[in-house]
Structures are given as structure tokens and as C-alpha cells.
C-alpha positions in Angstrom: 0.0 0.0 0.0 1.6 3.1 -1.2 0.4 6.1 0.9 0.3 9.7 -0.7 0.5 13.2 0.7 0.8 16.5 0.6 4.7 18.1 0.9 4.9 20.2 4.1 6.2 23.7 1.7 3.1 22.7 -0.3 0.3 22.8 3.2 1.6 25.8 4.3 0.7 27.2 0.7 -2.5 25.6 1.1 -3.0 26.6 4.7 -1.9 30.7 3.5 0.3 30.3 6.6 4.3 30.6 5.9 6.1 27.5 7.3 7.5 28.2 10.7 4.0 28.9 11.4 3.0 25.1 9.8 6.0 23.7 11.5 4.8 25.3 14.8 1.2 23.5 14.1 3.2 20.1 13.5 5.2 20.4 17.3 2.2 21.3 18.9 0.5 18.1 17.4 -2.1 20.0 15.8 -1.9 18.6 12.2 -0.8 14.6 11.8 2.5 13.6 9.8 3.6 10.4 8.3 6.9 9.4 6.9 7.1 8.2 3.3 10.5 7.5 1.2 12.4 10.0 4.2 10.2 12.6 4.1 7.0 13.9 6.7 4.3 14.5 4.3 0.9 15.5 5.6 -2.4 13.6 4.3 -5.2 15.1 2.7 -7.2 14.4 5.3 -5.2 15.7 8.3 -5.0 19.0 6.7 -9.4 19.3 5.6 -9.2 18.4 9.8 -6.9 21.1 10.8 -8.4 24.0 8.7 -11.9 22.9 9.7 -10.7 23.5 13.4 -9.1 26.6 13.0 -11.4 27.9 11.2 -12.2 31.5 12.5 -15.2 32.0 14.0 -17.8 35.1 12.6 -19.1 37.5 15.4 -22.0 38.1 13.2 -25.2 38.2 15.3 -28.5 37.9 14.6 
């Protein structure tokens, strides 16, 4: 089974977020890494979870 992700310079692009801030998220455990061929990639997955969380919050009121 050959897993697939995302590079970590490409999630920060992704994210908008330059990549000591990504690299920051990744030593607080925020986002999950794997290891494939010697490099931490980040999954698809892990990254929809992480923006979904972080996502700000509107102070619109009704």
C-alpha cells in the first residue's frame, strides 16, 4: 500500500500560513505527519481536519 500526501512547503501554501507557522502547528501536534520515502508529508485528510478546526469564527449576530 503506497500512501500519498501533501509536501509540508506545499500545506503551508495551502493553509496561507508561511512554514515556521505550519511547523509550529506540527510540534504542537495539531496537524498529523507520516513518513514516506524519508520525508514527513501530511495527508489530505489531516490538513481538511486542521483547517476545519481553525477555522475563524464570525461574530456576526442575529
Amino acid at each position: 500500500m503506497v500512501k500519498h500526501g501533501i509536501s509540508l512547503v506545499e500545506a503551508a501554501r495551502r493553509l496561507g500560513v508561511s512554514q515556521s507557522q505550519l511547523y509550529l502547528a506540527l510540534q504542537k501536534g495539531q496537524i498529523a505527519t507520516f513518513r514516506t520515502d524519508g520525508r514527513s508529508v501530511i495527508s489530505s485528510g489531516a490538513l481538511r481536519d486542521y483547517q476545519t478546526r481553525n477555522r475563524p469564527q464570525s461574530t456576526y449576530r442575529l
